[in-house]
C-alpha positions in Angstrom: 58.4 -74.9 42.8 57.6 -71.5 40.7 55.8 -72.4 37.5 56.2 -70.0 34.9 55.2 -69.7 31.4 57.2 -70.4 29.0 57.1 -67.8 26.3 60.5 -67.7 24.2 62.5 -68.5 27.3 60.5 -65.8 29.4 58.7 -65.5 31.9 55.2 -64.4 32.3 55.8 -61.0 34.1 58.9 -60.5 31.8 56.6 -61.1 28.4 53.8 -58.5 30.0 56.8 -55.6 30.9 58.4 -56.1 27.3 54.7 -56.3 25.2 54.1 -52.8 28.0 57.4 -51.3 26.4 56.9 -52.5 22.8 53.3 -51.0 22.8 55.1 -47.3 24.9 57.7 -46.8 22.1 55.1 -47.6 19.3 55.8 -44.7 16.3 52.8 -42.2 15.6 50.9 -43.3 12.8 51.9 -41.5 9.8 49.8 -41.1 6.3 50.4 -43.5 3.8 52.1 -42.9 0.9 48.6 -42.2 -1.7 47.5 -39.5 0.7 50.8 -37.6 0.3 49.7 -35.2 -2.4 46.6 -34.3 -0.1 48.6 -33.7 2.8 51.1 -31.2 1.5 48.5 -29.4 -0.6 46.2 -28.9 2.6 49.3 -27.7 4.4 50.5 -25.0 1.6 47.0 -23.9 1.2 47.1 -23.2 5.2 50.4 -21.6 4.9 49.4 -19.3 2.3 46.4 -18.4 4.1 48.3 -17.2 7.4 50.4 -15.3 5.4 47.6 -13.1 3.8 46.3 -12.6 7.4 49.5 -11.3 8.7 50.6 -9.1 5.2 47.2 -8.2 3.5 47.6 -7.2 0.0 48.2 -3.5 -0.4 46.2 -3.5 -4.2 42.8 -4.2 -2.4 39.8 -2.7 -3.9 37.5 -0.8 -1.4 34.9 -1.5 0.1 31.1 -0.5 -1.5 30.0 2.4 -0.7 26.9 2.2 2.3 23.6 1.8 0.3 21.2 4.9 1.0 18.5 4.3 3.4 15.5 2.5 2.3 12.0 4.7 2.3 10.2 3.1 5.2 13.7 3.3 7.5 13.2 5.8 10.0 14.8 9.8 8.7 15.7 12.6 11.4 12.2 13.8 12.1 10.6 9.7 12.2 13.5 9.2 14.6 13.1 12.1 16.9 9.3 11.2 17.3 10.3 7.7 17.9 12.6 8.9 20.5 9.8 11.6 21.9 7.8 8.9 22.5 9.8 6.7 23.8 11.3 9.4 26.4 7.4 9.8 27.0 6.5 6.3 28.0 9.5 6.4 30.2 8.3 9.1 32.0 5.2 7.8 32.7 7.0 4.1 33.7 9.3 6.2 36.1 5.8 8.0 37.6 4.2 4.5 38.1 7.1 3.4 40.8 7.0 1.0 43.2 5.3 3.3 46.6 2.5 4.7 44.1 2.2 1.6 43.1 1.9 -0.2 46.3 -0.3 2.4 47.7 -3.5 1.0 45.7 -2.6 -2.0 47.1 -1.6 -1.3 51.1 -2.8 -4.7 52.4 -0.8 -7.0 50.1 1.8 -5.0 50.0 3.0 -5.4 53.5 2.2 -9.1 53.8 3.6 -10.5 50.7 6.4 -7.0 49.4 8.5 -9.8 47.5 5.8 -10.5 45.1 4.2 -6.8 44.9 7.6 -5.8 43.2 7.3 -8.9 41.1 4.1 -7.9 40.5 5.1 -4.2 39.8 8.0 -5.1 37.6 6.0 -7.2 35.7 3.1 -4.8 35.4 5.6 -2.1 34.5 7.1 -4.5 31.6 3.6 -5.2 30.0 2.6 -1.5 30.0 5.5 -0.7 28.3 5.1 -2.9 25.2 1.6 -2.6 24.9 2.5 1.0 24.2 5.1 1.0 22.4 3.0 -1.8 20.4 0.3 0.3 19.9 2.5 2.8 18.9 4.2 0.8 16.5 1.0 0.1 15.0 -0.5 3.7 14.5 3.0 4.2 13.2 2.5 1.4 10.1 -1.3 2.1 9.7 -1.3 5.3 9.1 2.3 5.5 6.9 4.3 7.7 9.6 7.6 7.1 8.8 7.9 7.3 4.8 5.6 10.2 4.7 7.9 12.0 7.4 11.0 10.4 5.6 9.2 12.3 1.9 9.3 15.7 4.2 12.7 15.3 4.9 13.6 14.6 1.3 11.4 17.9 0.5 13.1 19.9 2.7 16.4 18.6 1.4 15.7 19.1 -2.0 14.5 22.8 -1.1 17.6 23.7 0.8 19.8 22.4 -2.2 17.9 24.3 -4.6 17.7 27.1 -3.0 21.8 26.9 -2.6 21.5 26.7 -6.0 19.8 29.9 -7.0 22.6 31.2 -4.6 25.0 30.6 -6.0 24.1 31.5 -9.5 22.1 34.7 -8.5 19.1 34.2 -9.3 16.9 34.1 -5.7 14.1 35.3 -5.5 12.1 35.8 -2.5 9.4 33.3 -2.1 6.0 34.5 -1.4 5.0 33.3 2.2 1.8 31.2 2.1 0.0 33.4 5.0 1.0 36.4 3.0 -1.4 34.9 0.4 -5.1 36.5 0.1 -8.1 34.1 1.2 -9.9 33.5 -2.5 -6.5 32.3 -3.4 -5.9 29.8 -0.9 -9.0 28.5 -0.5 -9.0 28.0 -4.5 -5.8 26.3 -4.4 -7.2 23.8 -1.9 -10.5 23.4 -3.7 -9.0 23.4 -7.2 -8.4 19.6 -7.6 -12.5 19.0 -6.5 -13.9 21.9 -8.4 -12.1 20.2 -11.6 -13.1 16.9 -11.1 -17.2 18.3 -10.3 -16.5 20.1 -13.5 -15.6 17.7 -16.1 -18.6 15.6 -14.0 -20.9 18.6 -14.7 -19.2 18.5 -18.7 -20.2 14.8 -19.0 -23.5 15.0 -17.8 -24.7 18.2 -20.0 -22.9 16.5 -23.4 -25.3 13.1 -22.6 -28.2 15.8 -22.1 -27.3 17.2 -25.1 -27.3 14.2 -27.2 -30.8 12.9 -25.3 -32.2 16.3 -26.2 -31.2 16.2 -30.1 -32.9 12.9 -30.3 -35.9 14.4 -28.8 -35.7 16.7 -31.5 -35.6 15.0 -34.2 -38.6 12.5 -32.8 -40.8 15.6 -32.5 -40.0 17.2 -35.7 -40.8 13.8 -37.6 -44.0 13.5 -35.7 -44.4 17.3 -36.5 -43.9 16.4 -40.7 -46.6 13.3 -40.0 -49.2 15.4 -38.5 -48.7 18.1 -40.9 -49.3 15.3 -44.0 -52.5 14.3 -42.2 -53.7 17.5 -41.9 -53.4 18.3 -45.5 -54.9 14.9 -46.5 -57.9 15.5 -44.4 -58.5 19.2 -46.3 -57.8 17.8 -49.7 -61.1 15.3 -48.6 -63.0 17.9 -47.5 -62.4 20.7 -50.1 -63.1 17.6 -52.6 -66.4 16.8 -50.6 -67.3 20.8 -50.8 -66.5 21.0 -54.7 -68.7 17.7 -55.2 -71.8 19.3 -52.9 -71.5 22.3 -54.8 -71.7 20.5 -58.5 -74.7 18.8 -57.1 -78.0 20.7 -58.3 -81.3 21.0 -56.1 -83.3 18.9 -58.2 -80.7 15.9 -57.8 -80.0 16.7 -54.0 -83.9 16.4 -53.5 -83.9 13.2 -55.5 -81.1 11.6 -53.8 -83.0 12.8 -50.5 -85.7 10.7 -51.5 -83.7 7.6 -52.7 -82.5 7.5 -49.2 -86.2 7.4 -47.1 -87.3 5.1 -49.7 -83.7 2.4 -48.9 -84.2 3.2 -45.2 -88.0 2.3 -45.1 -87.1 -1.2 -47.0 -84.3 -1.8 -44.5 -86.5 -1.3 -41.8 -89.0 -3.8 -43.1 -87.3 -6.5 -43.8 -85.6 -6.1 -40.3 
């Protein structure tokens, strides 16, 4: 006898098809009914957005204008030495192929070829950076590309101002610089160094100047003190003079003796 298992009349396998089918036909989730609102928002903001893709508005403003190019990017004659250069290491990569190459090295090369090319393209690769490196280098050191990029912009504005005078017909031919005579070019170089050794020169000779005029001065007061002395001594002597003179024979004799008779004391008491 079958057991089954009684499950609302049904049998086991009958209860596993029906749960089978009731969890086939269950309906696709659908929001509920607070996120509504959300859900038709998102979906007009999606419609309107596919329909500005396929019919852009015909009031659009342009686009900016390109910005000119900075100073230190690269002008037409920066570019074409970059390019001369480059075209110059690639010659010398294309001379440096594989049979030169493997000729400095015959004995490797035809025991182990696979890794002489690895060896070669490798080498070849390393070459080439370090140059271009070291080109890159001289290039920022030594401010290649804005002072070619200033040329440019002087040539430019020469061209336009020469238009310019064209066009309102006033040109005039400009002197040539190897037209010029020697004193004048060799002036115009030395110009900016002669001035500045000149106003140095100007400097210097004003601060002699003022150390000279207090010189002066010094000298001229000790001039005026010597001079006072000088008279002071001669008003001492001409007084001495005038007193010798009053003095009379008799008294200079007397006063002659006066001064044996002290000395002789002084010596006998010493």
């Amino acid at each position: 006898m079958k057991a089954k298992w009684q499950t609302n009349g049904l049998t086991a396998g009958e209860a596993a098809r029906q749960s089978k089918s009731r969890v086939t036909a269950a309906p696709a989730p659908f929001p509920s009914p607070e996120f509504m609102p959300e859900v038709v928002k998102l979906y007009e903001t999606q419609s309107s957005m596919a329909a500005e893709i396929q019919n852009p508005p015909l009031d659009r403003s342009p686009s900016p204008a390109s910005a000119p190019p900075v100073a230190s990017a690269p002008g037409p004659r920066a570019a074409a030495l970059q390019k001369l250069y480059n075209d110059a290491i690639n010659h010398v990569l294309k001379t440096c192929s594989y049979d030169n190459f493997a000729k400095c090295f015959p004995t490797p090369s035809k025991e182990v070829p696979q890794s002489m090319r690895q060896l070669h393209e490798q080498f070849n690769e390393k070459l080439g950076n370090q140059l271009r490196s070291n080109f890159e280098d001289v290039l920022r050191d030594r401010n290649v590309v804005p002072s070619l990029n200033e040329l440019d912009r002087l040539v430019e504005e020469a061209k336009r101002r020469k238009a310019r005078a064209q066009e309102e017909g006033v040109e005039s031919s400009p002197m040539p610089p190897h037209t010029l005579p020697a004193a004048q070019l060799y002036l115009a170089h030395l110009s900016p160094s002669l001035t500045q050794a000149s106003q140095e020169i100007q400097q210097q000779q004003e601060v002699t100047q003022a150390e000279n005029s207090e010189l002066l001065d010094r000298v001229l007061q000790q001039r005026s003190e010597i001079a006072t002395l000088v008279q002071g001594l001669e008003n001492v002597v001409a007084d001495l003079d005038a007193s010798v003179a009053a003095l009379k024979p008799e008294e200079l004799d007397a006063l002659r003796e006066e001064g044996r008779d002290v000395d002789e004391e002084m010596r006998m008491v010493t």
